[in-house]
LUMFI-367216 format. One record per residue (C-alpha): x, y, z. Coordinates in steps of 0.2 Angstrom, whole numbers, padded with zeros to 4 digits, always signed. Layout:
<rs>
XYZ...
</rs>
This chain:
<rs>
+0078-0295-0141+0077-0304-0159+0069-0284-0166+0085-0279-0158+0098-0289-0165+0089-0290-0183+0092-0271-0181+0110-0271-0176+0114-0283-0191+0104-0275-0204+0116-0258-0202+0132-0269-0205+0141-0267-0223+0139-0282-0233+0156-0291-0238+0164-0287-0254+0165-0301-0264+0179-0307-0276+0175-0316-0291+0188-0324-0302+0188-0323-0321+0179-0341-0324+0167-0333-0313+0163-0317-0322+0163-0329-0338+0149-0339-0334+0139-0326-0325+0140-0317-0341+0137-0333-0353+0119-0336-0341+0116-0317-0345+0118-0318-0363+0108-0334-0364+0094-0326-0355+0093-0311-0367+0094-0320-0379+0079-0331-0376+0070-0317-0372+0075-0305-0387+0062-0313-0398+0046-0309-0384+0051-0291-0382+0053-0287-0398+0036-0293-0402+0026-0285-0387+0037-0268-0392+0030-0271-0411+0014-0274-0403+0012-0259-0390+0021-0246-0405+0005-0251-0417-0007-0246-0402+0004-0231-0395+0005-0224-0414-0014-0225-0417-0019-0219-0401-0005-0203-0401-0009-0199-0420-0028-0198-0416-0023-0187-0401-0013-0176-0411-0026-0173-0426-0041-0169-0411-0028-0155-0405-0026-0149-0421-0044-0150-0424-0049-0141-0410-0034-0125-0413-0042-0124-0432-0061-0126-0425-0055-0111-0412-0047-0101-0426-0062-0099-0435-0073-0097-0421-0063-0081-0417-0068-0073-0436
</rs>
């Protein structure tokens, strides 16, 4: 009976809520405070991941190359 009733309430559509402007104001402040304290960590790991990312892709890209020239002349 308990599976059936959690089933019967899980379909039901969840009441809109209303909030008023001092509400969507200090939702917004906590936002911007929590971006903001972040900002400085995901900037670093972005700087850190683009210098591996960039090495690894440029390495990648001049192997390809490599290996169309190396087939190019193995075609002569």
């Amino acid at each position: 009976m308990f599976c059936i009733a959690l089933g019967m309430t899980s379909c039901l559509e969840e009441p809109k809520v209303h909030l008023l402007q001092i509400d969507k104001e200090y939702i917004d402040s906590i936002f911007s405070h929590s971006i903001d304290s972040l900002k400085g960590d995901i900037d670093s790991l972005c700087i850190i991941q683009r210098n591996e990312l960039f090495d690894a892709l440029v390495d990648s890209i001049k192997q390809k190359r490599l290996e169309e020239i190396q087939s190019i002349f193995n075609e002569k």
